[in-house]
N, C-alpha and C positions, 0 to 999 in steps of 0.2 A: 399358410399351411393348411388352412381349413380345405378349400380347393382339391389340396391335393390328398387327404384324407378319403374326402369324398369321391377322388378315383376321379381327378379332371387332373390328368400331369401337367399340363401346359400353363401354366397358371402363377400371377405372381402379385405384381404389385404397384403403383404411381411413386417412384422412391422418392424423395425429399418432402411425401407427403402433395395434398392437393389443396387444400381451403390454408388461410392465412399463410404468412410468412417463416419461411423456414429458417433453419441459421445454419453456416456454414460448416458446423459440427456435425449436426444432422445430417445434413443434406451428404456428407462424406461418408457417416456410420451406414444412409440408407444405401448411398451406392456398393460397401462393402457386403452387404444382404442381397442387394440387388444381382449380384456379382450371380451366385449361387442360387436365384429365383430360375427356374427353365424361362420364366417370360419377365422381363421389368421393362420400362422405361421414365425415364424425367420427365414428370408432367404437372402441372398446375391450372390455377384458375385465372379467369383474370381478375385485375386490379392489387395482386400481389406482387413481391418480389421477384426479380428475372434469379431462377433457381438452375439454367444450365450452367454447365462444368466450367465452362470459360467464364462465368459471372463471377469464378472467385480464383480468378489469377492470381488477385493484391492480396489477397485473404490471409492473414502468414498463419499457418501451422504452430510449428516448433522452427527455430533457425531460418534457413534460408526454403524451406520448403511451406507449401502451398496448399490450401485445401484442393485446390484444381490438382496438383501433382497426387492427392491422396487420390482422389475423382478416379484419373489417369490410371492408376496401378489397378484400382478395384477392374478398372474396365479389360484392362489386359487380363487379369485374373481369368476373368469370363472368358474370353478369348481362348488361354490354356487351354479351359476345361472343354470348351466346344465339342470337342470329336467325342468326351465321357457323356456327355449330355447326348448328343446325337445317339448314339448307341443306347442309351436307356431308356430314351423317351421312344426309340424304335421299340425293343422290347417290351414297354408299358401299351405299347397301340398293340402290337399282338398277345401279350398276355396278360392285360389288366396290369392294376397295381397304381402305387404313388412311386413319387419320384422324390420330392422333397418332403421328409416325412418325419416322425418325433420316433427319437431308439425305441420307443418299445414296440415299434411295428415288427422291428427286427429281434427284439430283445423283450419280448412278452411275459418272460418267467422271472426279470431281472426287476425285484420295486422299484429300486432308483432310477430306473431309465423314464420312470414317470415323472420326474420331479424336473424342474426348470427348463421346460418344451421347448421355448425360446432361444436358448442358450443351446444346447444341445441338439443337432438333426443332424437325421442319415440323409446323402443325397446316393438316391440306387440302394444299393445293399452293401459296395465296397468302401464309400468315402463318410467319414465324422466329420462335419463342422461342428465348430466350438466360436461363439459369437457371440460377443455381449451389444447389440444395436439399439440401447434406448437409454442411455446413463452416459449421460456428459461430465459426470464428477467422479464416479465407480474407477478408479484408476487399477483395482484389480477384480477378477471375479472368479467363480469358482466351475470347473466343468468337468463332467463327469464321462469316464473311459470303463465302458461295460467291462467283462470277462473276454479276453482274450490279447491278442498281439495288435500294437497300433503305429505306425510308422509317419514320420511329420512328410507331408509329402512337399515342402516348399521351402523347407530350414533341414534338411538331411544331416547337417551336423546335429541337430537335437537326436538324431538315432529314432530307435525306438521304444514303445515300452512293454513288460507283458506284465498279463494279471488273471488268475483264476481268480478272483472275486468281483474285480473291476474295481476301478481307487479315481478318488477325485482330486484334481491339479487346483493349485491358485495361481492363475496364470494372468499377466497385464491385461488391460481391456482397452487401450487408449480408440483413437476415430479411428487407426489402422492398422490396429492389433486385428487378427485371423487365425484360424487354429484349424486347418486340414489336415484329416488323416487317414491314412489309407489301413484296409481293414487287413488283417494277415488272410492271404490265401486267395488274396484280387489282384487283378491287373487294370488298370485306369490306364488308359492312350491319352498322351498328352504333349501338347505342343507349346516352343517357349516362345509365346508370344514375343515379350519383350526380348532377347535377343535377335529373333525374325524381323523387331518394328515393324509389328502388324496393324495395322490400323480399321478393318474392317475384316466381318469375314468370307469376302470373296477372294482376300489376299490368304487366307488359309487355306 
């Protein structure tokens, strides 16, 4: 986030980490971060653990699913978002600005928008993530919805919610728990990856 604070949009991060060995939990939460970075990729050092997606096929999750199948979802995530991304980071080369950013860039007059940077970012001006990515035991956590109208954009059955004051959720945090939402009064362009079985994005 510092990156993009400092008015460098394109800017992200090495997700599952790069010195020592990562764990399968991790390496799942960073791809979910990673997701929402304008820039990430898997990368490490050597004499460490083999930390790409397919190293944790056998990995089991919960049930029958996968850290690689969590990996998998984060990466289609990205994919969606693509064309929202395209368009902001165009925007941000001609009128300055951050891309991925802490609420109170956009929400200056609001105190709580200061509070858990981490957990809380604007990506652009119309989309909230909500993300807890460093707590492998934190089975819930807490995220905070400024003043105004916010719509789940990936669970539409959750609806939306509104708030003249802004109110804070306790909402699950597991390796693939995610919380986007679209700001009332935006339109985000988006593509279903997964339906499409999109696998790179020349095929978008």
């Amino acid at each position: 986030m510092a990156d993009n604070i400092a008015g460098v949009p394109l800017s992200g991060s090495d997700i599952c980490g790069t010195i020592y060995d990562t764990t399968p939990e991790l390496c799942a939460r960073w791809h979910f971060v990673g997701a929402f970075y304008p820039f990430s990729r898997n990368h490490n050092t050597v004499l460490t653990r083999a930390q790409e997606a397919y190293s944790f096929a056998n990995e089991i999750y919960e049930g029958q699913t996968t850290y690689l199948d969590i990996m998998r979802k984060a990466m289609r995530v990205k994919y969606h978002l693509s064309t929202y991304y395209q368009s902001e980071l165009t925007f941000l080369h001609e009128e300055g600005g951050a891309f991925y950013k802490p609420l109170f860039f956009e929400f200056p007059n609001d105190p709580r928008s200061y509070n858990d940077l981490n957990n809380n970012v604007m990506l652009g001006a119309g989309l909230k993530l909500g993300i807890q990515s460093n707590s492998t035991t934190q089975q819930r956590s807490e995220f905070y919805f400024p003043p105004g109208s916010w719509c789940d954009v990936f669970e539409p059955k959750n609806g939306c919610s509104k708030s003249s004051i802004g109110q804070i959720k306790e909402l699950p945090s597991k390796a693939d728990d995610f919380y986007l939402h679209i700001r009332g009064g935006f339109i985000v362009p988006l593509q279903n990856a997964t339906l499409l079985n999109i696998n790179t994005t020349a095929q978008l």
